[in-house]
N, C-alpha and C positions, 0 to 999 in steps of 0.2 A: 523493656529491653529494645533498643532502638535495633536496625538491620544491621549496624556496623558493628554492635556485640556479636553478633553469630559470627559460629565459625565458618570460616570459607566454605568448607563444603556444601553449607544449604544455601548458600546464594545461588538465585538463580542465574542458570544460563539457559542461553538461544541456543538451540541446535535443529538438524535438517529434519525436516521430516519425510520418510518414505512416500508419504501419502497422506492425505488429508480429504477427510470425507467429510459429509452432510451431517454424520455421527461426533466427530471431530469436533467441529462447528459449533454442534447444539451442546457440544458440553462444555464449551465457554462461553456461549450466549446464551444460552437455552431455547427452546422449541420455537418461541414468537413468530408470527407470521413475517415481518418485517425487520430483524434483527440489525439490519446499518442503517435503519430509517430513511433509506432511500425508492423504495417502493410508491413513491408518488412521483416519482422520474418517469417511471413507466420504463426503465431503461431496458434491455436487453446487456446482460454481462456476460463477459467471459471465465471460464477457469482460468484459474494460476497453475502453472506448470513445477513451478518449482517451489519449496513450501518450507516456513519454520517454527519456530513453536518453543514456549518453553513450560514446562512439567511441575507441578507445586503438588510432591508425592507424587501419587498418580494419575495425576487428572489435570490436562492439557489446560493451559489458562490464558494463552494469548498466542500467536498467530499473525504470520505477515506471508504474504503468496507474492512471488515475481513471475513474470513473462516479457518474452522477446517483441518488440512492437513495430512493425513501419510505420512511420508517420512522415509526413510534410511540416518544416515548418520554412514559412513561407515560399517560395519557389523549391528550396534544397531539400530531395526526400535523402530521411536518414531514419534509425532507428532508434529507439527509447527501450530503457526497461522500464515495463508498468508494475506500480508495485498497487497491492489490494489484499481487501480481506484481510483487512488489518483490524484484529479484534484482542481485548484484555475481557477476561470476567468482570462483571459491573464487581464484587466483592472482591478483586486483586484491583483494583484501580487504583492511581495515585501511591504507586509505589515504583514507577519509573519501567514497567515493563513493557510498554508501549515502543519507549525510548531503547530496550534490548534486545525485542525481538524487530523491530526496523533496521538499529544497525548491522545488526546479523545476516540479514535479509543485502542489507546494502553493501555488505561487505563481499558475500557472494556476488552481486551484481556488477561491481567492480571488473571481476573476472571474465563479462559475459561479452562484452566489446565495445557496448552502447557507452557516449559518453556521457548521459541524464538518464535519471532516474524521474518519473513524471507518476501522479496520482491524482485521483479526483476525492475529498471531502464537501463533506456540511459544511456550512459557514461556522459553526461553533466548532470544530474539530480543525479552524485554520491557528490560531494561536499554539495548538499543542505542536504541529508541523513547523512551525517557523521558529518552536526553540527549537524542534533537532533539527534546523539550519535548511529548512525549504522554505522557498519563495512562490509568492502566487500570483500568476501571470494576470496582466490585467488584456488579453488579447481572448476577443472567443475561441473556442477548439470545437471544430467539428467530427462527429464520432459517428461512424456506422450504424443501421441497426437492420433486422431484417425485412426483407424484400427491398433492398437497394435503397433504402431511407437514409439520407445526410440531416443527423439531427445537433444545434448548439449544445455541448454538454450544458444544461442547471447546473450540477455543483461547481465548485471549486476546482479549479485545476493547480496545483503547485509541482514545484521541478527542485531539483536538488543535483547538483555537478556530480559524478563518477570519477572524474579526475580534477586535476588542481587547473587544467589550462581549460579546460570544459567552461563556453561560454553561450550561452540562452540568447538568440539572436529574438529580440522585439519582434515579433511578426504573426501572425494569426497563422494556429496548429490545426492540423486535420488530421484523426487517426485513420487509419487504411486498414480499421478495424474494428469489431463490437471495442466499449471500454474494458478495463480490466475492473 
């Protein structure tokens, strides 16, 4: 029985979530020490402020976090929302919830003022972003870290418009902050 036999109601949707803990987390990734394979960045992260999530029964299965960002890019500072902690259960994968709780996430973000949406991935995790319509800057981004460190993001940085006039000006990014 394919997802489009069920009835509407057990489709999943995105919705807010109050909070989002380390408990949260591990119950759609599980405990692993490294769980976005990014721990050889050495990065220093931020939390996400604002959080969504969608439910499969009772047990949370994916997971997108937004925050409010200053950045530069190039001479013009403005602000971005950073989206992060973007996670599906490795056994809910490939069912497009990746793709529902990001829109959810960006639909909120919409409202928040910024006109880009910006994120950091793996290089294998840039394919899944560029079908739901992000692009990946080919310019470095410099990001915060502690005791006054300016360090080149590693990963991937990709950017996604907020509005339809929202334009990505070519120029080397610096956040004026840990990443998200």
């Amino acid at each position: 029985m394919g997802m489009s036999d069920l009835p509407s109601s057990v489709a999943p949707t995105a919705v807010r979530l109050p909070r989002y803990t380390k408990t949260d987390q591990e119950e759609i990734l599980g405990d692993g020490a490294d769980p976005f394979g990014v721990a050889a960045t050495g990065l220093t992260w931020l939390p996400k402020e604002e959080h969504f999530g969608i439910r499969h029964g009772n047990r949370l299965v994916a997971h997108a976090g937004l925050l409010r960002l200053p950045v530069a890019i190039g001479n013009a500072e403005t602000e971005v929302v950073g989206v992060g902690g973007v996670a599906v259960a490795p056994d809910m994968q490939g069912q497009g919830l990746a793709r529902l709780v990001v829109t959810a996430a960006l639909d909120h973000a919409r409202a928040m003022g910024p006109q880009h949406a910006l994120l950091f991935c793996r290089p294998p995790l840039v394919p899944l972003y560029q079908r739901l319509g992000w692009h990946q800057l080919d310019k470095d981004v410099l990001v915060e870290q502690p005791a006054n460190r300016l360090v080149t993001m590693p990963l991937r940085t990709m950017v996604t418009p907020l509005h339809d006039n929202a334009h990505w000006p070519s120029e080397p990014v610096r956040l004026f902050s840990l990443p998200m």
